[in-house]
N, C-alpha and C positions, 0 to 999 in steps of 0.2 A: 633929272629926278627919277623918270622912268626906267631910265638903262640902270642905276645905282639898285632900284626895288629889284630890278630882274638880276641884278648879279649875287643883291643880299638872297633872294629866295632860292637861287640855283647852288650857292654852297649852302646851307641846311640840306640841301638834298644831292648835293653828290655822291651819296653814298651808292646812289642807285646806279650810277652809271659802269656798270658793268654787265658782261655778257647775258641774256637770256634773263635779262631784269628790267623796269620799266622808270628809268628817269624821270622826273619832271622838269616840263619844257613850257616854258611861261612865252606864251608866244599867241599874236590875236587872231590867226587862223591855225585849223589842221587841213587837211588833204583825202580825198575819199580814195582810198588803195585801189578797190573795184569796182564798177559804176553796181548798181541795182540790179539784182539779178532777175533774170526773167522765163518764169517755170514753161518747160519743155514738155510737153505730155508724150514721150515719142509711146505711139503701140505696135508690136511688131505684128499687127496680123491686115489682113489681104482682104477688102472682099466686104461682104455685108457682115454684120454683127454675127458672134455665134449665138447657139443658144445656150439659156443657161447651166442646164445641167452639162454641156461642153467645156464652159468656163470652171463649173466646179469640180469637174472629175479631171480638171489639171494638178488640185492638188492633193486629191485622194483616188488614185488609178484603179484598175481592177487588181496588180500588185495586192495593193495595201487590203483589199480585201480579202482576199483570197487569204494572205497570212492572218487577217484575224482571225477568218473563219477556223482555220484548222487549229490557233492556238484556244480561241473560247470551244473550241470540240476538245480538246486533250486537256483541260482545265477542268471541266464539267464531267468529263470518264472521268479523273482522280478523284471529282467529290460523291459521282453520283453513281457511277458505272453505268449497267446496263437500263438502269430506270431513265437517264436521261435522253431525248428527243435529239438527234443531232442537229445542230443550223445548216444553213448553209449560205452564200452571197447572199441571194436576193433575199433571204429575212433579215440578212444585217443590216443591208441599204432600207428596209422597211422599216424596220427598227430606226433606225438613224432619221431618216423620213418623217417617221413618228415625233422623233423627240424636235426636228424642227416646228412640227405643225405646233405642239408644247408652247414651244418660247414664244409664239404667235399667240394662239389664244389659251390665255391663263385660266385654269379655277386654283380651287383654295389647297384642293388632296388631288393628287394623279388620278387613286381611284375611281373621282367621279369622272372622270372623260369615257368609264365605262359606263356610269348610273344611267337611270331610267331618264331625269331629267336635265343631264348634261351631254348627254350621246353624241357620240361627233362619228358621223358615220366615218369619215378616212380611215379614222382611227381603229373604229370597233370590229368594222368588216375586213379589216387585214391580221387583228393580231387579237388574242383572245386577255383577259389580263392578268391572267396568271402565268403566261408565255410569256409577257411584255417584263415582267419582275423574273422572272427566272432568266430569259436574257440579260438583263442588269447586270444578276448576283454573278453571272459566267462569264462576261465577258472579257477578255485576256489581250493581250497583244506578244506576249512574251511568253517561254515557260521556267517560270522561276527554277524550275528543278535542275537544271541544267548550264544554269548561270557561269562563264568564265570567273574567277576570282577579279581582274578588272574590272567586270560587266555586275559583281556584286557593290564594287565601291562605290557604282554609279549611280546615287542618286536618283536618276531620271530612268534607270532601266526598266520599270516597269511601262512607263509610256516615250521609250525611245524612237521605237519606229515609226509611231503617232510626230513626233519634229522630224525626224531624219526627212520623211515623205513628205509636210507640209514647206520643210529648211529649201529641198531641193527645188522644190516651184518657186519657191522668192526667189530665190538665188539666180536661176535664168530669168526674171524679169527684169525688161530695161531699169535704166536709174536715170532719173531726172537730174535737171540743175542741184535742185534744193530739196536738200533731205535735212530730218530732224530725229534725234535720240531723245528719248525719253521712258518714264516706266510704268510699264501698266501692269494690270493687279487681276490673276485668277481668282474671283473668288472663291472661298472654302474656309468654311470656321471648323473643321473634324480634323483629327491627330494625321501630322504628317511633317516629318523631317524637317520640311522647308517652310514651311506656314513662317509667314512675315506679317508685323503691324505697322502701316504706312496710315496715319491718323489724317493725313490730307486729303485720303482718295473718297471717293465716294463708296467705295468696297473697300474697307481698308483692312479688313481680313484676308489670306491666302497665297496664295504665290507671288512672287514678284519676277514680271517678263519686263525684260529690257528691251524696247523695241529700236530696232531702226526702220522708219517711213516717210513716203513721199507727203507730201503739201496735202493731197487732196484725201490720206491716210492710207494710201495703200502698204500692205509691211512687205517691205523688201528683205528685212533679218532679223533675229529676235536670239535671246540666249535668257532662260530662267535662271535664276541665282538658287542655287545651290549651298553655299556658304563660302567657306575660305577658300574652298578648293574653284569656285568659279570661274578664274584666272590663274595666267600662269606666275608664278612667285616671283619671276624676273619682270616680269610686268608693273605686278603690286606696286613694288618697290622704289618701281620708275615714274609712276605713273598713278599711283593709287585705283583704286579699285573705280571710282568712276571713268577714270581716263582711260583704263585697260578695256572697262568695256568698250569705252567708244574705238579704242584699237581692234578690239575684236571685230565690231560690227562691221566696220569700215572695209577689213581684207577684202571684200570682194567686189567696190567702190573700183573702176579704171581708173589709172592716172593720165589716160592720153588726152582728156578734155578736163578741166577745174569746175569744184565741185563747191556746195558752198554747205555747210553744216551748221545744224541750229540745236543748240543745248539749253537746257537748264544748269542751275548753280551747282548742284551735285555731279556735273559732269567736265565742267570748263576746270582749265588751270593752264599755268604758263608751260611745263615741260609736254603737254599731250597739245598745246595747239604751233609749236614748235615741231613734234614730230609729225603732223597731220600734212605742213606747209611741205615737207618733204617727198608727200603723196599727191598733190598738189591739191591738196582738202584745205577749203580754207573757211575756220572755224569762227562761229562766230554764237555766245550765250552769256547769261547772265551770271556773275561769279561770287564768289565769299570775300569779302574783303579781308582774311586774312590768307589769303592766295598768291595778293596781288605783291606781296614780299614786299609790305610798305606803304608801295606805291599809293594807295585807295587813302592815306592819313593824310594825302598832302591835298583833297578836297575840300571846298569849302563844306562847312556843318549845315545842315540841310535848314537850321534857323535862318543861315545867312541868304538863301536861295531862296527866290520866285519861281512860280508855277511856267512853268516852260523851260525855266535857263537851266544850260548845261556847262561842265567844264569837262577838260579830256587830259590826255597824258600822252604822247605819242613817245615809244620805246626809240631807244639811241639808234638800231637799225631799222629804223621804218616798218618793221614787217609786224607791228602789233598795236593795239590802242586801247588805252582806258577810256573808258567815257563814263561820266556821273550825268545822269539827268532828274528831274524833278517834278512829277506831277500834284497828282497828293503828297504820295510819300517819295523817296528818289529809289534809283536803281544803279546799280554798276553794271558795264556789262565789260569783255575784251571783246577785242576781234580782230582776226587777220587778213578781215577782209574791208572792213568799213570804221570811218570817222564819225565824226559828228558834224560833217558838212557835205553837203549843203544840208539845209536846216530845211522841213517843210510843214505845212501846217495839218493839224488833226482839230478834230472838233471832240471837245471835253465838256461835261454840265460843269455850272459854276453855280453853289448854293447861293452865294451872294447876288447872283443877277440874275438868278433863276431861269437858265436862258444858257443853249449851248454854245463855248466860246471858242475863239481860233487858240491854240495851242501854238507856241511852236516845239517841235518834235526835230532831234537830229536823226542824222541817214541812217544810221545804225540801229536806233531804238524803230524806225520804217522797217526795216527789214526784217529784222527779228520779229516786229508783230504779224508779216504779214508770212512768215517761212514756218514758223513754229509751234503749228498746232495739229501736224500731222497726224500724232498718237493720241492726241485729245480726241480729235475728229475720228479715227478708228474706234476707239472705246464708246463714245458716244453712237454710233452706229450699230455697236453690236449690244448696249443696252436696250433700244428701242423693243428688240425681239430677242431677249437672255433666254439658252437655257436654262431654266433657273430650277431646277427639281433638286431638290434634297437629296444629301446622298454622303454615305460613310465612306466611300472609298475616293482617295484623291483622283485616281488615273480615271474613271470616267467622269471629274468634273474637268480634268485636263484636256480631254475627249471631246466634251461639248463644248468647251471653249473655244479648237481649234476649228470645230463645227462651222460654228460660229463666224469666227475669221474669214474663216476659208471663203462662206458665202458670201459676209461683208467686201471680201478681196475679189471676189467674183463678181461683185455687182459694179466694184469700181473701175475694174480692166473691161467691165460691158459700157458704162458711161462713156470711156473712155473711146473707144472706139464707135460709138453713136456720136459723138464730136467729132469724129474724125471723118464722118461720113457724114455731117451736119443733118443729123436727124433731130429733128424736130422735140422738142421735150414734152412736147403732148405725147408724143408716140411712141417716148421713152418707157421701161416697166419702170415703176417705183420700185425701191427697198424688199416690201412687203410683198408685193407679186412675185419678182424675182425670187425669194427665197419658197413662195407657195410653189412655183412651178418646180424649184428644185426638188421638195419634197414631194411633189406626187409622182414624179419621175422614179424617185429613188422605190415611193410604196408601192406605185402601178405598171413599170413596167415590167415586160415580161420578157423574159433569157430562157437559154435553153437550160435543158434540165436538165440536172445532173445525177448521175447513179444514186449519191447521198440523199439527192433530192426527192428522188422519186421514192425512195425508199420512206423515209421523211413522210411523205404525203400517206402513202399508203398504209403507216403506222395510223396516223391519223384517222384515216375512214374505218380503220380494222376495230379503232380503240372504244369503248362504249361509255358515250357520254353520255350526263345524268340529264334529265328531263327540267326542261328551262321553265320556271313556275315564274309565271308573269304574278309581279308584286301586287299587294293589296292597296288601293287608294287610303288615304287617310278618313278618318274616320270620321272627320265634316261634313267630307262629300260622300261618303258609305250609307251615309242615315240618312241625309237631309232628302229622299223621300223624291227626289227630281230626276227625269230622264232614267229612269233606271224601269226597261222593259227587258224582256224575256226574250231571249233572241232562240230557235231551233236551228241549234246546227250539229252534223253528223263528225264526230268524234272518230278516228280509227282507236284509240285508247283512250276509255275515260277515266278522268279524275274521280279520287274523292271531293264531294261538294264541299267548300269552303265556311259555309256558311256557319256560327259557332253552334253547334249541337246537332247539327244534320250531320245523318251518316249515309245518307244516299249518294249517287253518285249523278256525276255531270253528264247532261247529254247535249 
């Protein structure tokens, strides 16, 4: 009776057995391809922890300064000429500095981080606030006037150097077992080329990065979408546009040890984890059931399914697996690396028993929970402390973005090797430290000075500034008649007396 059901239900689906398609195989076990992978934290570095601003000026060098500075100076000649203050490093890393101390502690308008009653001294005693918006308005990386005609088609040219220099630090960082692709979201609601609406993100305004990252969200590689031209057209075609990215990401992935990759449904299909196995990348996320070229019709209807059970599909060459599972709702996932056996248990609430219950959960839907939150976990980091300052121009919120990154990336390669020297987590910096000490680094240290520099300064002492009129108390505390005595003190220049109708003057 049983071999007749298994022969009636394998002709309705022979259609599927052919190459690089996924048969159904009615059979009362599958087989785990790879055992459970087990994340590597390798760190290449020697020695006790660095420090942090060590960690961060790996991915922003003196290079990348250096060519800001000269392109926000030849920017700001074209707008302002000879009225304008030139920069130079150390006000940019100040600047920069500044905008970290920002994303730390928020008010409602930038302005006030100069008022009377919000004064943040880091702030106020390095940079004056009309310097801190006229560096804004200047600030360049590129000089548009000189653009190649490729270098115009480019989309990103205006903050190319800003990835080229941040691409090039991922890029020599080791790569773990388990890495995961996914997309995270610039934000920016102001006119710009590439402004995307992803309604699921929590910023669902702004650019859209493809990231590729490790487990614990370090980013190893990232590519912004740009539009059609993102990838290459023999890609597309092969591969559609989520597959090509994860092809792009991957180039710089070794093939000499196996690698285990964790997607979302927009990025999984059968010809991209076919050519992954090639690379010895082996693919494993959640997909579209109409990907699965059929296959995903021949599951049971998620009515017929209890909370735990699964079914699976295992491809005629072994080298691929469907699996259906069912919690609340069910999921599909492939993978070229994992079945749905062995089965183990999770803890689930159950409104009916009011009381969390044993699940059973297969090998595959374990892995993928426990591989795949790489890019969540990066995003979630760098929300805690967003630059978050308004602003019309894209490329300095591209700017503070990779700011951002860069530090979050900084903090994780410090973890990292605080593990590795089993340092104590009391004696670890938090998050929040770390990025304070990078930024007083960036405001308060001092370099040597430079021609521009000194000349700079010495503008500044020459220039005649207007006479700083400490504000008037409100008018509550003006009247109400309390602590208000008569102080004698000696004036080198006196005011006019404030008082309304006196015309004496202040002594």
């Amino acid at each position: 009776m049983v071999s007749s059901l298994k022969d009636k239900i394998f002709q309705i689906y022979s259609h599927f057995h052919q190459t690089n398609t996924i048969p159904c195989t009615i059979s009362s076990f599958t087989y785990l391809l790879q055992d459970l992978p087990t994340e590597q934290e390798d760190v290449d570095f020697v020695g006790e922890p660095l420090t942090p601003s060590q960690y961060f000026y790996k991915y922003f060098p003196d290079d990348f300064w250096n060519l800001c500075m000269e392109q926000t100076n030849i920017y700001a000649y074209q707008k302002k000429g000879e009225r304008y203050t030139k920069t130079d490093v150390k006000e940019l890393k100040t600047f920069s500095g500044i905008h970290i101390i920002m994303g730390i502690m928020h008010v409602p308008q930038v302005r006030m981080y100069w008022s009377k009653c919000c004064d943040v001294p880091i702030i106020t005693q390095h940079v004056t606030r009309n310097r801190f918006f006229e560096l804004r308005n200047t600030l360049h990386f590129v000089d548009k006037t000189i653009l190649t005609e490729n270098q115009k088609r480019d989309k990103l040219s205006l903050v190319r150097p800003i990835l080229d220099t941040f691409k090039n630090c991922c890029i020599n960082l080791p790569r773990t077992e388990c890495l995961s692709v996914d997309e995270q979201m610039i934000p920016f609601s102001g006119r710009c080329p590439m402004r995307q609406y992803v309604p699921s993100k929590p910023n669902p305004v702004g650019l859209k990065n493809f990231v590729l990252a490790a487990r614990d969200g370090l980013v190893l590689d990232f590519i912004i979408y740009t539009g059609k031209n993102t990838v290459a057209d023999n890609d597309m075609k092969s591969f559609g546009l989520g597959g090509s990215i994860v092809k792009h990401l991957v180039s710089s992935i070794s093939v000499s040890k196996p690698t285990y990759l964790f997607t979302d449904r927009y990025f999984t299909g059968l010809a991209i984890l076919d050519y992954l196995r090639t690379k010895n990348i082996y693919m494993t996320g959640t997909i579209m059931s109409n990907r699965t070229e059929g296959a995903a019709e021949s599951f049971p209807k998620d009515r017929d399914m209890e909370r735990g059970s699964s079914a699976f599909r295992t491809r005629k060459d072994g080298k691929a697996c469907l699996t259906k599972w069912k919690d609340r709702k069910s999921v599909v996932l492939l993978s070229s690396a994992f079945g749905a056996k062995p089965e183990y248990k999770c803890k689930r609430w159950s409104k009916e028993d009011k009381k969390k219950i044993d699940v059973n959960q297969p090998a595959v839907i374990k892995a993928y929970n426990s591989n795949m939150g790489g890019v969540d976990l990066m995003d979630r980091l760098i929300s805690y402390y967003r630059i978050s300052i308004r602003t019309k121009k894209w490329p300095l919120r591209v700017f503070a973005h990779f700011l951002d990154m860069a530090t979050c990336n900084a903090w994780i390669l410090y973890i990292r090797h605080c593990k590795k020297n089993e340092i104590l987590k009391k004696d670890r910096l938090q998050l929040i430290d770390f990025k304070l000490s990078i930024a007083e680094i960036l405001i308060k240290k001092e370099v040597s000075r430079t021609r521009d520099e000194a000349e700079r300064v010495q503008d500044e002492k020459e220039r005649v500034r207007p006479k700083k009129v400490v504000p008037l108390p409100v008018n509550d505390a003006r009247f109400d008649r309390i602590g208000h005595f008569p102080e004698h003190v000696k004036l080198p220049n006196q005011m006019k007396c404030r008082n309304p109708g006196c015309k004496g003057k202040s002594r």
